[in-house]
N, CA, C and O atoms as a Tinker XYZ file with bonds, in Angstrom:
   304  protein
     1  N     40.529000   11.930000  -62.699000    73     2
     2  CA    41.671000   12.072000  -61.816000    64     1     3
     3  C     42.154000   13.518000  -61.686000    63     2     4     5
     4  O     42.688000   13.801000  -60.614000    81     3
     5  N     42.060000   14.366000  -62.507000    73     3     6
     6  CA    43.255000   15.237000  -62.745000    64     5     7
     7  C     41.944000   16.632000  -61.827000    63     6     8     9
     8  O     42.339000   17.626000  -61.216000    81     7
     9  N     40.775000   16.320000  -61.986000    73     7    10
    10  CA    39.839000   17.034000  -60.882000    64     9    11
    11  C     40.363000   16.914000  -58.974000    63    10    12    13
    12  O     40.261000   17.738000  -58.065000    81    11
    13  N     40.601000   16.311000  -58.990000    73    11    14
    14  CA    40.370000   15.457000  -57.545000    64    13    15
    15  C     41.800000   15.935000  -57.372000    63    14    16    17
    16  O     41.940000   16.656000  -56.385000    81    15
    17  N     42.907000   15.712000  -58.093000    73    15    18
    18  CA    43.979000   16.567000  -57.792000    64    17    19
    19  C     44.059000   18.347000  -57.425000    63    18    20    21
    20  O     44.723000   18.976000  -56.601000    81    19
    21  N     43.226000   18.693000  -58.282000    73    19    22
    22  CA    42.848000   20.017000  -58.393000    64    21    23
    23  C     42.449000   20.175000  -57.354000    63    22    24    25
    24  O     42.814000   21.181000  -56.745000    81    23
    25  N     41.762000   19.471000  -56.891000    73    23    26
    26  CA    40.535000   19.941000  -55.456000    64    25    27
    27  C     41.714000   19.498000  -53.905000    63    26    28    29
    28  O     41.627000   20.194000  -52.894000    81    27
    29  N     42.612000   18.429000  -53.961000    73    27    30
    30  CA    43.127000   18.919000  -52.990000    64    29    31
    31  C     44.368000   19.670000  -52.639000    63    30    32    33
    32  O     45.045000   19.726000  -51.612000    81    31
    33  N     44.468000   20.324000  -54.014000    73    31    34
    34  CA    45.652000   21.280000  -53.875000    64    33    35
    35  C     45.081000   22.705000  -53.428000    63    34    36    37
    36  O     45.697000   23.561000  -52.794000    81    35
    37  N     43.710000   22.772000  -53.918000    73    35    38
    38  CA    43.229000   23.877000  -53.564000    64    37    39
    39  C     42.875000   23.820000  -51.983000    63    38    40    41
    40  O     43.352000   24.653000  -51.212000    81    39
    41  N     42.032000   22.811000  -51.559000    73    39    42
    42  CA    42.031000   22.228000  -49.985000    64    41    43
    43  C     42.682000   22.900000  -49.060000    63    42    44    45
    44  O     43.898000   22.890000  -48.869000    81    43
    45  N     41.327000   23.881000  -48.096000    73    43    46
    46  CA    41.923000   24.659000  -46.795000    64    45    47
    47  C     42.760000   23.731000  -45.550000    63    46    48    49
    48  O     42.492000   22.785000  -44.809000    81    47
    49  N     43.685000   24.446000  -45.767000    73    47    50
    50  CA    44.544000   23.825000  -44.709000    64    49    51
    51  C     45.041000   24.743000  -43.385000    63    50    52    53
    52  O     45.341000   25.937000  -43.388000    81    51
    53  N     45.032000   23.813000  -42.263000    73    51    54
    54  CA    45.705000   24.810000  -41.141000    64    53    55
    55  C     46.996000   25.106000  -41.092000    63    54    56    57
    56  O     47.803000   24.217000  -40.819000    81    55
    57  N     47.514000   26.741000  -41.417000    73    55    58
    58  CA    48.678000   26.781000  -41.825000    64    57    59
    59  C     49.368000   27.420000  -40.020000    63    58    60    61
    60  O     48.389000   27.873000  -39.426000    81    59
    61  N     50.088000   27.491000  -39.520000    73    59    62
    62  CA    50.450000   27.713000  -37.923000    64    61    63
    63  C     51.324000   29.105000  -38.444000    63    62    64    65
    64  O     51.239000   30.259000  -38.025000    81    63
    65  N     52.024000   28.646000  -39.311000    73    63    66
    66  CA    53.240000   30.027000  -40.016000    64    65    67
    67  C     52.525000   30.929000  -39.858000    63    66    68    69
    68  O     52.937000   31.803000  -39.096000    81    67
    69  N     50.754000   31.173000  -40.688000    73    67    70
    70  CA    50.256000   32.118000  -40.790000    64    69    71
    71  C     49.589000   32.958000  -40.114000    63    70    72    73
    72  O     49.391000   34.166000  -40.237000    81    71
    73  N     49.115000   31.834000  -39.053000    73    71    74
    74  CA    48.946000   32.427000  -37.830000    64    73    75
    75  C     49.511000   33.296000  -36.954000    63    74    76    77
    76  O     49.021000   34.320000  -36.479000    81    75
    77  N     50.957000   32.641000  -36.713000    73    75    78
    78  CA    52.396000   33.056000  -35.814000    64    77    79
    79  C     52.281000   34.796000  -36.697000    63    78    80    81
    80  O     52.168000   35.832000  -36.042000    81    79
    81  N     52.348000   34.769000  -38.468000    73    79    82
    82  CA    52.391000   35.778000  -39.003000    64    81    83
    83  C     51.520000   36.882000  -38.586000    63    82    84    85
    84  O     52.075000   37.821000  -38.017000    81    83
    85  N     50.347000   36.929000  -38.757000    73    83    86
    86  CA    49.106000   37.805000  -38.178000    64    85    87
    87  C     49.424000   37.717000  -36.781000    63    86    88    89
    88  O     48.730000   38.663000  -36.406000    81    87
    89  N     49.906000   37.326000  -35.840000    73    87    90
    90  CA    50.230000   37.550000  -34.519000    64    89    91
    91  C     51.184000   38.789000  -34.769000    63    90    92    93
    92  O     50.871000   39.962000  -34.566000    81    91
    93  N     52.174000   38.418000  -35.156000    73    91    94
    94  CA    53.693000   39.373000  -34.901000    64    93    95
    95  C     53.258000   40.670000  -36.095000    63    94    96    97
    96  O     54.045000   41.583000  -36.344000    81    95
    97  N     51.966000   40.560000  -36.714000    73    95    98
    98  CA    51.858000   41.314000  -37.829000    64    97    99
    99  C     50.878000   42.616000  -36.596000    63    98   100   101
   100  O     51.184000   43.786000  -36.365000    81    99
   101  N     50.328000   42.235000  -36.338000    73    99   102
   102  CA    49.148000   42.891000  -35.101000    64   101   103
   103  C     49.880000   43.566000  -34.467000    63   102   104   105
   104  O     49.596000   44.764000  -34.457000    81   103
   105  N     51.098000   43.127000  -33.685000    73   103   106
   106  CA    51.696000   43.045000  -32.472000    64   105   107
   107  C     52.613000   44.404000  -32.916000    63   106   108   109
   108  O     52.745000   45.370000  -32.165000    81   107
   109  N     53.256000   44.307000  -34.334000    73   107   110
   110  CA    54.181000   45.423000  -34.704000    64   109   111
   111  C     53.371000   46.612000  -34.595000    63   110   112   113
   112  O     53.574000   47.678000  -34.014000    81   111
   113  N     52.027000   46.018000  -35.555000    73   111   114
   114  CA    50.975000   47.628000  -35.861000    64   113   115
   115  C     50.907000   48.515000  -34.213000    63   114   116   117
   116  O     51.354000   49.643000  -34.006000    81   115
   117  N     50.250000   47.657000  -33.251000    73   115   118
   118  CA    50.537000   47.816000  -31.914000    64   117   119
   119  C     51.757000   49.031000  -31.254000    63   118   120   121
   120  O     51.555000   50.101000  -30.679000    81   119
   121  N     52.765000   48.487000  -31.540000    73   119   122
   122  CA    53.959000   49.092000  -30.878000    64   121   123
   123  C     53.945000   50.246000  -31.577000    63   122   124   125
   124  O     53.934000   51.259000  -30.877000    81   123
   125  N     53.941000   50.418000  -32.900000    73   123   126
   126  CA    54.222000   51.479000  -33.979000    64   125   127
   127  C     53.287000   52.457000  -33.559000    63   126   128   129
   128  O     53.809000   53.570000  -33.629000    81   127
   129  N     52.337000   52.491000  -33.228000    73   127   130
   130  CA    51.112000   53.308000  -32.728000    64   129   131
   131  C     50.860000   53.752000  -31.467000    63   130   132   133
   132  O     50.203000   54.707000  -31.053000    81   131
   133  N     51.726000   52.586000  -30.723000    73   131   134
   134  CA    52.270000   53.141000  -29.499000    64   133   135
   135  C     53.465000   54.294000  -29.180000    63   134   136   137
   136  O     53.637000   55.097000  -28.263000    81   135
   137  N     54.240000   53.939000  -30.487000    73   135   138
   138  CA    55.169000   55.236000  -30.588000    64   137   139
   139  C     54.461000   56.866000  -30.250000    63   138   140   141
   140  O     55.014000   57.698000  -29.530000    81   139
   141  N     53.374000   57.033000  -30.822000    73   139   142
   142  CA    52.514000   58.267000  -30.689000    64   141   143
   143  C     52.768000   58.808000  -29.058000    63   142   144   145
   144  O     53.123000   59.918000  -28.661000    81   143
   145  N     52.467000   57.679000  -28.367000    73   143   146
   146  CA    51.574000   57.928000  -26.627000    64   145   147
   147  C     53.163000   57.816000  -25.945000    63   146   148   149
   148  O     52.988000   57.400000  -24.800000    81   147
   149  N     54.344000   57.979000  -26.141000    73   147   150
   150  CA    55.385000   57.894000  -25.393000    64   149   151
   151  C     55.509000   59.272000  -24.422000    63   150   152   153
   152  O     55.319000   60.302000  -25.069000    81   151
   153  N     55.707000   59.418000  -23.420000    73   151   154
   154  CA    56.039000   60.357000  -22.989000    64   153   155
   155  C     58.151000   60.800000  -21.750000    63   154   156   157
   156  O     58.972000   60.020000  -21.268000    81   155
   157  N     58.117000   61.616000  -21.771000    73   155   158
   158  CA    59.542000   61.038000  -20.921000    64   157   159
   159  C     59.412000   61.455000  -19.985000    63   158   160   161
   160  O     58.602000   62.298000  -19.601000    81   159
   161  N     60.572000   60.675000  -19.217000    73   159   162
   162  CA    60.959000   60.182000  -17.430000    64   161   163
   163  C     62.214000   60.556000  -17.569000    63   162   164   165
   164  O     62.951000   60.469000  -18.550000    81   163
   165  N     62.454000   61.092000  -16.230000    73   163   166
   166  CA    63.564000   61.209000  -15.813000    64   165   167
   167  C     65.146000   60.249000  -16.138000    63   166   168   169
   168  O     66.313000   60.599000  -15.963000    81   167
   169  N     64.530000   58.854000  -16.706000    73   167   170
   170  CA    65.505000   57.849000  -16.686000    64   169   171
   171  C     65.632000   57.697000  -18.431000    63   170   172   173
   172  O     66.669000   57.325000  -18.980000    81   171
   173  N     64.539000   58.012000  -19.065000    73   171   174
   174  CA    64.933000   57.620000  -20.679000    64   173   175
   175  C     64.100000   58.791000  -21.533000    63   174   176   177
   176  O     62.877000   58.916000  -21.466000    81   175
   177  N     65.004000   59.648000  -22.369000    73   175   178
   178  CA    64.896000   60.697000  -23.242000    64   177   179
   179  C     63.567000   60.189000  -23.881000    63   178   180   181
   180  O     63.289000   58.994000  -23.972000    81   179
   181  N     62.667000   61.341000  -24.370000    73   179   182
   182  CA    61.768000   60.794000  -25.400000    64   181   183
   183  C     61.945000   60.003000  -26.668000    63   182   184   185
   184  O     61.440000   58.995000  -27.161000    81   183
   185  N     63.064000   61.058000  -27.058000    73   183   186
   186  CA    63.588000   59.916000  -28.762000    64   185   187
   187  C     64.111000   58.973000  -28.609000    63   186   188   189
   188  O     64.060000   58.229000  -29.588000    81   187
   189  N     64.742000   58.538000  -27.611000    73   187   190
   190  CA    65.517000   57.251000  -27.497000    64   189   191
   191  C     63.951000   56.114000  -27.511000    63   190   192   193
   192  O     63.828000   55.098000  -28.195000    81   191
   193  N     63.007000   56.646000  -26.620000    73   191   194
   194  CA    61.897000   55.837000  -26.537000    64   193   195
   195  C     60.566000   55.585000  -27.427000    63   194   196   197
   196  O     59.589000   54.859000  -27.243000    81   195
   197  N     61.032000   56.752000  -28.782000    73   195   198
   198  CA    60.062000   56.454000  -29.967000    64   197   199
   199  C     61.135000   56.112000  -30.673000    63   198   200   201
   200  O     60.539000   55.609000  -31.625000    81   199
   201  N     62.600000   55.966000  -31.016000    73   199   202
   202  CA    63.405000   55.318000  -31.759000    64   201   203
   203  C     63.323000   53.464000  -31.392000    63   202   204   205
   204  O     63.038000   52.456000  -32.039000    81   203
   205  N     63.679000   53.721000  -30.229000    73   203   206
   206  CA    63.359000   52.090000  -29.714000    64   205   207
   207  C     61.727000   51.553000  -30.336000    63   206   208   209
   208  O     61.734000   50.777000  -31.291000    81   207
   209  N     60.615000   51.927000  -29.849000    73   207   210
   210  CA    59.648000   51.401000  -30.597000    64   209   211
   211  C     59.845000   51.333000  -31.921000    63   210   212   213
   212  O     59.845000   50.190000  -32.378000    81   211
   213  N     60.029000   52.304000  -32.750000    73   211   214
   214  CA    59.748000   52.517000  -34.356000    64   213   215
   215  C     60.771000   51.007000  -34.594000    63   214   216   217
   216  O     60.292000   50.262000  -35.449000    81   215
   217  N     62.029000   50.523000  -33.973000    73   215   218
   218  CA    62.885000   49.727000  -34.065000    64   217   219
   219  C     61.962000   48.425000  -33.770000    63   218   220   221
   220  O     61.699000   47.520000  -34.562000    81   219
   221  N     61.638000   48.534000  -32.742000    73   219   222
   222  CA    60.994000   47.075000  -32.223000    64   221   223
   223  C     59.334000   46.869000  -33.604000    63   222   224   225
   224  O     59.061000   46.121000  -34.543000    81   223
   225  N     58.884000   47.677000  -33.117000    73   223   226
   226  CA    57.466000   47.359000  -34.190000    64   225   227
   227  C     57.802000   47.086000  -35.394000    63   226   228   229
   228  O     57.011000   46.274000  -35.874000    81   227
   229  N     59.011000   47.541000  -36.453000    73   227   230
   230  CA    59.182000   47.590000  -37.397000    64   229   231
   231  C     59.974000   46.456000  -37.854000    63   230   232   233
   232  O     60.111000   46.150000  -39.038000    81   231
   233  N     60.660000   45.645000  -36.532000    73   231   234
   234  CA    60.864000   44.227000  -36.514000    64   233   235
   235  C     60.124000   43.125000  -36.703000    63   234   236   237
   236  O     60.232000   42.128000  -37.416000    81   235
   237  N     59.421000   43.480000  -35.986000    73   235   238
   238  CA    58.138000   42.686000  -35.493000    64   237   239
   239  C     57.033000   42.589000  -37.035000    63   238   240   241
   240  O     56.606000   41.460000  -37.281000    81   239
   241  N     56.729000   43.419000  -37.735000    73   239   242
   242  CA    56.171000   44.037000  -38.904000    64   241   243
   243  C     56.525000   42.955000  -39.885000    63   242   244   245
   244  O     55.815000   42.272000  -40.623000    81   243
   245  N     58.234000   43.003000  -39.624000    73   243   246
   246  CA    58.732000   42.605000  -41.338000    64   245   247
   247  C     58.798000   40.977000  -41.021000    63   246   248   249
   248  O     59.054000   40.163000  -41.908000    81   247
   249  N     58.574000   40.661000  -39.847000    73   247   250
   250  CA    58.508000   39.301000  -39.091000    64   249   251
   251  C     57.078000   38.806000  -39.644000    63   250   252   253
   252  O     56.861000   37.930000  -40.481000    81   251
   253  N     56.305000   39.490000  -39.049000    73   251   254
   254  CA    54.717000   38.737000  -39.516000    64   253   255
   255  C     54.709000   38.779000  -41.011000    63   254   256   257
   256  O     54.290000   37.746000  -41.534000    81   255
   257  N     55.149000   39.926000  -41.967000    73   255   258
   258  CA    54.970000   39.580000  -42.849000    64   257   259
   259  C     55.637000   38.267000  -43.765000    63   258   260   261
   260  O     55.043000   37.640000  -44.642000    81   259
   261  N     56.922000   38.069000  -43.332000    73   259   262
   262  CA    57.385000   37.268000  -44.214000    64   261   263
   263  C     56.695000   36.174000  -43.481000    63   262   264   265
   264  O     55.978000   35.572000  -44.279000    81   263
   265  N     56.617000   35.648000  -42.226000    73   263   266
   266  CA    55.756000   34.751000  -42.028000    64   265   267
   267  C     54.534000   34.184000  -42.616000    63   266   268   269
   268  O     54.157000   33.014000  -42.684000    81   267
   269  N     54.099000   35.078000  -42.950000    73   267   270
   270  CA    52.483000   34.798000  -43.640000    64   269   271
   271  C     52.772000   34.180000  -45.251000    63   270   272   273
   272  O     52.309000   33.254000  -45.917000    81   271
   273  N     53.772000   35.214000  -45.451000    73   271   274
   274  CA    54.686000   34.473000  -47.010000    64   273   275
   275  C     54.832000   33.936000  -46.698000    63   274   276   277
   276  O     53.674000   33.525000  -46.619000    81   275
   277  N     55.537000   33.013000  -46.104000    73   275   278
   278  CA    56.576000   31.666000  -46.069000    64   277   279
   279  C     54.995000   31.146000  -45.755000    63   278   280   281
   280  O     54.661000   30.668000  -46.839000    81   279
   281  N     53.942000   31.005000  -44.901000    73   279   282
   282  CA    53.164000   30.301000  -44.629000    64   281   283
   283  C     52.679000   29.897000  -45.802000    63   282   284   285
   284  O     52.614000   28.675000  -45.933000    81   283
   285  N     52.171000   30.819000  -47.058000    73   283   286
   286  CA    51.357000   30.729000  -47.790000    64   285   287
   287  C     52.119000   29.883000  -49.243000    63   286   288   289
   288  O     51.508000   29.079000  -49.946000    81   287
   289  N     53.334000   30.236000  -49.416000    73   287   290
   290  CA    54.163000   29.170000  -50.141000    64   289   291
   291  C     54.632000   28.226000  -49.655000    63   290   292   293
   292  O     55.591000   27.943000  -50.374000    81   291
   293  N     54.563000   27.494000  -48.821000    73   291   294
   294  CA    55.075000   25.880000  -48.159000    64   293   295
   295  C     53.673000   25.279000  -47.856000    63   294   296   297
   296  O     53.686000   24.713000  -46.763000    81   295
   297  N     52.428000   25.221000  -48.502000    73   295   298
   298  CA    51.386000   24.865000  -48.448000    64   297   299
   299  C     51.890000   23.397000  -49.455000    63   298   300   301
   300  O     52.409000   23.367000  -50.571000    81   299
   301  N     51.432000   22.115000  -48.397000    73   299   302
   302  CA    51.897000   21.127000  -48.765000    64   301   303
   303  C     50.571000   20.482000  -50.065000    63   302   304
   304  O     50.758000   19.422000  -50.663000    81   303
């Protein structure tokens, strides 16, 4: 018995959290790297427009990560 327990606790499961996580985890790296290639317009200062990214990606970042946590501890 106490095998067979073992084996389906270990048992790959489809986790969606972790997925959603590596999405928003990609998506931050993305923006953050996009900060580099900003250039300015007449309508919005440069720093306002690498402050706004570094803000948004770095949201997005701490999002996928805890996602992937929370995915990986609520494994039923």
């Amino acid at each position: 018995m106490p095998a067979t327990a073992k084996s389906e606790r270990t048992k790959k499961t489809f986790q969606p959290l972790q997925v959603m996580g590596y999405f928003w985890l990609v998506l931050g790296i993305v923006v953050l790297v996009g900060s580099f290639f900003i250039k300015e317009t007449p309508y919005v200062p440069q720093i306002r427009g690498v402050v706004t990214n570094i803000i948004a990606g770095s949201i997005l970042f701490i999002i996928g990560l805890l996602s992937i946590l929370r995915g990986k501890t609520t494994k039923k």
